[in-house]
N, C-alpha and C positions, 0 to 999 in steps of 0.2 A: 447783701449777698453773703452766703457761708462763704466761712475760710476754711484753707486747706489744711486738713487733718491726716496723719498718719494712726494707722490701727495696729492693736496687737492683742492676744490672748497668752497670759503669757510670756513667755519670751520665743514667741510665733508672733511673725510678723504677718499681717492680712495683704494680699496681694489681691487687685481683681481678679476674675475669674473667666475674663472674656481677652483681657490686652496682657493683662499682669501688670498694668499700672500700679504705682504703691500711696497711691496721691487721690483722697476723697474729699466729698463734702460729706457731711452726715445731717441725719434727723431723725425726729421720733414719728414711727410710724404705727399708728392704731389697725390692730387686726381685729376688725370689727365682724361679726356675725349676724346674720338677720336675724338667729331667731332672740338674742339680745335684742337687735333697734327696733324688733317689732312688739318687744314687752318695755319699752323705755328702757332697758338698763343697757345701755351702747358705752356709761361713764364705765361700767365694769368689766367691758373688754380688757385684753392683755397688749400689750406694745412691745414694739421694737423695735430697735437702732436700725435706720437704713443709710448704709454706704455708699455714695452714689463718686462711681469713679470720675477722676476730674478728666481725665482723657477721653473715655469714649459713654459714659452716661450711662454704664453697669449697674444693675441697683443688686445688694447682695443686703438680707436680711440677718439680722443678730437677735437672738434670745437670752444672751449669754452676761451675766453681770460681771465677769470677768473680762467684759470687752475692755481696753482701756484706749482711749483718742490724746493724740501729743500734736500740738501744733507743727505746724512746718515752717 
């Protein structure tokens, strides 16, 4: 099971956006395109960090390489 992660961009803290939970799981999320999987190339879609709040199951998408995750 993910552990719980706290986010920040910054010295901006991430808060959910549904409860204002400050308490996530995360994971890498593939934004895949058809017309990539439909030529094979689906390995060179782009990705991004998803926060999935540990209170109510938020999912809040990041493109941001300045995301940073600190254990809790």
């Amino acid at each position: 099971m993910a552990k719980p992660v706290r986010a920040a961009i910054g010295d901006v803290w991430i808060t959910c956006g549904f409860c204002r939970g400050e308490v996530f799981r995360d994971r890498e999320v593939t934004l895949n395109t058809s017309g990539m999987e439909l030529l094979n190339l689906g390995w060179a879609n782009e990705s991004a960090t998803g926060l999935i709040c540990w209170s109510c199951g938020f999912v809040q998408l990041f493109m941001n390489d300045d995301l940073n995750l600190y254990k809790t």
